[in-house]
C-alpha positions in Angstrom: -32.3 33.8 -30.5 -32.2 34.7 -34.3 -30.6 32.6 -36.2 -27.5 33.6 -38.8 -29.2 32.3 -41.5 -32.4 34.6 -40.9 -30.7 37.7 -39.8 -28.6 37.7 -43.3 -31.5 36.8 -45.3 -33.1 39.8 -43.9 -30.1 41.8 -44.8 -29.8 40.3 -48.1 -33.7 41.2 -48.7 -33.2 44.2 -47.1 -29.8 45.1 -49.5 -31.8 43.7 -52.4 -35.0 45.8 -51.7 -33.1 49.3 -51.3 -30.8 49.2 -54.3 -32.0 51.3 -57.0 -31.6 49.5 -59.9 -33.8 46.7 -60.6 -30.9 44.6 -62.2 -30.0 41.6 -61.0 -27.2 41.7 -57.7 -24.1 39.6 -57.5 -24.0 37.5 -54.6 -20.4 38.9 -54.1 -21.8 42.5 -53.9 -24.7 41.4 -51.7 -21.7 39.7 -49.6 -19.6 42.5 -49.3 -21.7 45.3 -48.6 -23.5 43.2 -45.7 -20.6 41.8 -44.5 -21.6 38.3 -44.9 -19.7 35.0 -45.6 -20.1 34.8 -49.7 -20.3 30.4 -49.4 -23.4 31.1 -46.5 -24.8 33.7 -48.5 -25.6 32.2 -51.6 -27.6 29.1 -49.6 -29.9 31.9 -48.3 -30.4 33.4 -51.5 -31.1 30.2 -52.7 -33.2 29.4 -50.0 -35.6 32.5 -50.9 -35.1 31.7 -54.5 -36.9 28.5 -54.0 -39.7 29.9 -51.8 -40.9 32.2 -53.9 -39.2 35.4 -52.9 -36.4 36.0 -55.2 -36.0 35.7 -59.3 -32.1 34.6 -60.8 -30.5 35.1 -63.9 -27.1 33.1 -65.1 -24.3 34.5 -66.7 -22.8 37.8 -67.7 -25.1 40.7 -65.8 -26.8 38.0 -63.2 -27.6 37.6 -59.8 -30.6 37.4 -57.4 -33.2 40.2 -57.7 -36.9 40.5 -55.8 -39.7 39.1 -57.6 -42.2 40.4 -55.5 -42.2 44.5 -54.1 -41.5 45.2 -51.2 -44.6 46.1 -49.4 -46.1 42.7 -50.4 -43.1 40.6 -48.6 -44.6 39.6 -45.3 -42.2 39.3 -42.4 -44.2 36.5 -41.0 -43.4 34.4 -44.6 -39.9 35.1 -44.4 -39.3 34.2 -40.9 -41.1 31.1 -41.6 -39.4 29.9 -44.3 -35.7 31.7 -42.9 -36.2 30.4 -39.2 -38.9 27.6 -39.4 -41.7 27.5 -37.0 -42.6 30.8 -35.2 -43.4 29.4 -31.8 -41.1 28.6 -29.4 -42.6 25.4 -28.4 -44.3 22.9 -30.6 -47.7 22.7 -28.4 -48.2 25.8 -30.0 -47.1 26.0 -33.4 -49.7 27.6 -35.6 -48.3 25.2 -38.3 -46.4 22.4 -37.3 -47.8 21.7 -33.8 -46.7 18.8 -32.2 -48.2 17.5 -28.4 -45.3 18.4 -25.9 -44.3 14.5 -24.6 -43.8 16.0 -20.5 -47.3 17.4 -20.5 -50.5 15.6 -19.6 -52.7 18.7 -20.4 -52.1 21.9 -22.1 -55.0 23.3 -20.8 -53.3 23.5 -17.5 -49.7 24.1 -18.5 -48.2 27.2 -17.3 -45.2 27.7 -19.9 -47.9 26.7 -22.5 -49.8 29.8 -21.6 -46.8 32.1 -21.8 -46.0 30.7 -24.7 -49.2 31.0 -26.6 -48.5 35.0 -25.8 -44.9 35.4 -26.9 -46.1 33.7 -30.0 -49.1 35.7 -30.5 -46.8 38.9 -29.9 -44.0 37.6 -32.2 -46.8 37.3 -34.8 -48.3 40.5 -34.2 -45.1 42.2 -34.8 -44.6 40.1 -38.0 -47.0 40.4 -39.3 -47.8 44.3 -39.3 -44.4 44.4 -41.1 -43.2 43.7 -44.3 -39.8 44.1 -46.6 -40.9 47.8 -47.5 -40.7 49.0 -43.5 -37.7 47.5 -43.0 -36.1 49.8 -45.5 -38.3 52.8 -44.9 
């Protein structure tokens, strides 16, 4: 299941990427128009601030603002960095894959088989998105 945290950073992105002004957004508008917790909301922001997806300005006329268009946001990078690892199951994480402890061979591992193709489909789908088709 998505997490909160994902699902309103994808709002806020999604807020952030169809307003049309360029300016800078108050959290509180962000907040209010997405129905989101104002306290939650600014972690997220902060969150994509750090990683490279957002710019900030302080003061009089500030707020979070996309440094990046659109069409050059991948979904894949924001799940990533919203959710964590894509995969379901560590065995096969892409990037952050760790040996499943209860399983002697993955070669032979039936619910490491189905899980190599939910995360190749998740990843598909990700991937052949980005912030600009989520607004279109």
């Amino acid at each position: 299941m998505l997490s909160k945290k994902t699902k309103y950073g994808l709002k806020a992105l999604t807020y952030l990427a169809s307003v049309d002004s360029k300016e800078p957004v108050q959290i509180a508008e962000i907040a209010k128009n997405e129905n989101i917790s104002q306290k939650f909301l600014e972690s997220i922001l902060l969150t994509l601030r750090r990683n490279g997806f957002l710019g900030s300005k302080k003061g009089k006329g500030g707020g979070y603002y996309l440094i990046k268009k659109p069409e050059e946001i991948q979904m894949t990078s924001v799940m990533r960095v919203l959710e964590g690892p894509i995969a379901m199951v560590p065995c096969v994480s892409l990037n952050f894959y760790e040996k499943c402890d209860d399983c002697p061979d993955e070669n032979k591992c039936s619910v490491h088989k189905l899980m190599l193709q939910v995360r190749d489909s998740a990843l598909e789908v990700y991937r052949n998105n980005t912030l600009a088709d989520l607004i279109s």
